[in-house]
N, C-alpha and C positions, 0 to 999 in steps of 0.2 A: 942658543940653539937655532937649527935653521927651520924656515917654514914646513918644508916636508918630512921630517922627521916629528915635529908636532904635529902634523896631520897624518900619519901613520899610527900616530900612540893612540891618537881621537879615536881611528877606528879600529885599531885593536880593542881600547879600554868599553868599547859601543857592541861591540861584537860579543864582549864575555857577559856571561846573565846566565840565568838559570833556564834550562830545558824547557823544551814545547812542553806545553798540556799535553794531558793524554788525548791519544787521537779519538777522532768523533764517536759515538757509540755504532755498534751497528745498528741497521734498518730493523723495525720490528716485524719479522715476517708474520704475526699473528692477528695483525692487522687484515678489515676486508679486502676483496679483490676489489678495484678500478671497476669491471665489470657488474653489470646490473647480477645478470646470469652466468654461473660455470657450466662449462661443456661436461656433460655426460656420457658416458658409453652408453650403449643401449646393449641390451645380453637376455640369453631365454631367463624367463625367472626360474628361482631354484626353489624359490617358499611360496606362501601365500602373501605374504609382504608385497612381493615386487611385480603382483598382480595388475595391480594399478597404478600408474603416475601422473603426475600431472606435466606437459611438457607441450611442444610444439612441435608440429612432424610439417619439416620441411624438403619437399622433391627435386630432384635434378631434372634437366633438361626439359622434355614436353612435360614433365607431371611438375613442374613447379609454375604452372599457369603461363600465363600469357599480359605481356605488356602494352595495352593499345594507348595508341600516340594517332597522333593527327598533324600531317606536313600543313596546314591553314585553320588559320582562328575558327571555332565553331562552337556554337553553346550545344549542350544536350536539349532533345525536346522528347523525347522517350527512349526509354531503354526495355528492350524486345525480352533479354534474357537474364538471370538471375546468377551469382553465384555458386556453382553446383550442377547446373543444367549442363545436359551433355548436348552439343550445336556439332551440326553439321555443315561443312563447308558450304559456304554459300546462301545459310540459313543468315535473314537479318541479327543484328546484332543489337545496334543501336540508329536511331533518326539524330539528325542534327539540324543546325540553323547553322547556315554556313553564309553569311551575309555577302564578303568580297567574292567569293565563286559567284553567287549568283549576279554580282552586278558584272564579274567577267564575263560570263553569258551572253547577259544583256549586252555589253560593250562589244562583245565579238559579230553578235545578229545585227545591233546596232551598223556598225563598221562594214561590213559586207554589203548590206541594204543602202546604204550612202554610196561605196563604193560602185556597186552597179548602175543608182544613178549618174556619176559622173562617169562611167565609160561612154555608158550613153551619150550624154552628152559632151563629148569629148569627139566621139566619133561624129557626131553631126558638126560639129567645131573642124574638125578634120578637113569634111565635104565643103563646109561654107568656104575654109581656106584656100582650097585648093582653086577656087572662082575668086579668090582677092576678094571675097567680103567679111570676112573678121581680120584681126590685127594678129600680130603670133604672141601676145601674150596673152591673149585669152585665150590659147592653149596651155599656156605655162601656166596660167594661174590654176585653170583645172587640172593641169597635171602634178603640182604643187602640191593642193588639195588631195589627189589621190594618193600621193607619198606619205600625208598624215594618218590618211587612213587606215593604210596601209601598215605603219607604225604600231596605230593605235589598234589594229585588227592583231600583230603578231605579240604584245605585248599581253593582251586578252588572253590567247591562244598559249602560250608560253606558261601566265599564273597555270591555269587549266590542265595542261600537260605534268606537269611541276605538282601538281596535287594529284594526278591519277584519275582526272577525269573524262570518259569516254561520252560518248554521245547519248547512252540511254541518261546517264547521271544527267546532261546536261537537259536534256529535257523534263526532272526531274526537278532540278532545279531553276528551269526557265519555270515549269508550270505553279510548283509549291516552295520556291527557295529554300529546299531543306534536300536533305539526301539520307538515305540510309546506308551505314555499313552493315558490308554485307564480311 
């Protein structure tokens, strides 16, 4: 006999056997739900039964509260209002400790206050120049210097803007490094 005709019988004689098992059982649907809790309908009650239940009443849109978040790191340092209280727009909310605003603050006054001193002196650098008695790079060097400031004033300004902070806040946090929302 030839090769493939023995290898044809192999899998014929490999293929014959006795039927699949029965197939798997089905799932037992009487088993719990995955779910902690089932959703309920909610309906008038008909008895005294369905008088009371126990359950959680969840609100859509403004009646399911409110999410407060903060665009910059801040610890809480008092909280104004409770759970439940009714606030009025603009009523404090919560104080915070807002550490990098307040050194952006300082960095900005800082940076501004440096900056007017070298215009200053820049301008009189200007006048000596103009006589041949300074070099032109003690120009360049104070106007260098005003470029970092400069830098370092809009970077300030930028954190500041970027967290929503206006100028009574920053005085708020120049004086007490903390801020209230309001």
């Amino acid at each position: 006999m030839n090769r493939p005709l023995l290898s044809a019988l192999a899998l014929l004689a490999l293929a014959c056997g006795e039927p699949d098992a029965a197939p798997p059982p089905a799932p037992d649907r009487s088993a719990p739900p995955s779910a902690r809790h089932g959703w309920a309908r909610v309906h008038a009650p008909g008895d005294a039964t369905l008088l009371r239940a126990l359950g959680r009443v969840v609100g859509r849109g403004a009646a399911a509260g409110a999410d407060v978040g903060l665009p910059f790191p801040a610890h809480v340092r008092a909280v104004h209002v409770a759970p439940g209280d009714r606030v009025e727009a603009g009523a404090p909310l919560v104080e915070v400790l807002a550490p990098e605003l307040a050194l952006a603050v300082a960095e900005a006054r800082g940076a501004r206050a440096e900056l007017a001193v070298h215009a200053e002196r820049l301008a009189n650098l200007r006048t000596l120049r103009g006589e041949n008695l300074v070099r032109a790079s003690a120009l360049h060097e104070v106007e260098h210097a005003m470029a970092a400031l400069r830098s370092r004033l809009g970077v300030a300004e930028a954190r500041l803007r970027s967290a929503g902070v206006g100028p009574a806040e920053r005085r708020e946090l120049s004086a007490r490094g903390a801020l209230t929302l309001k």
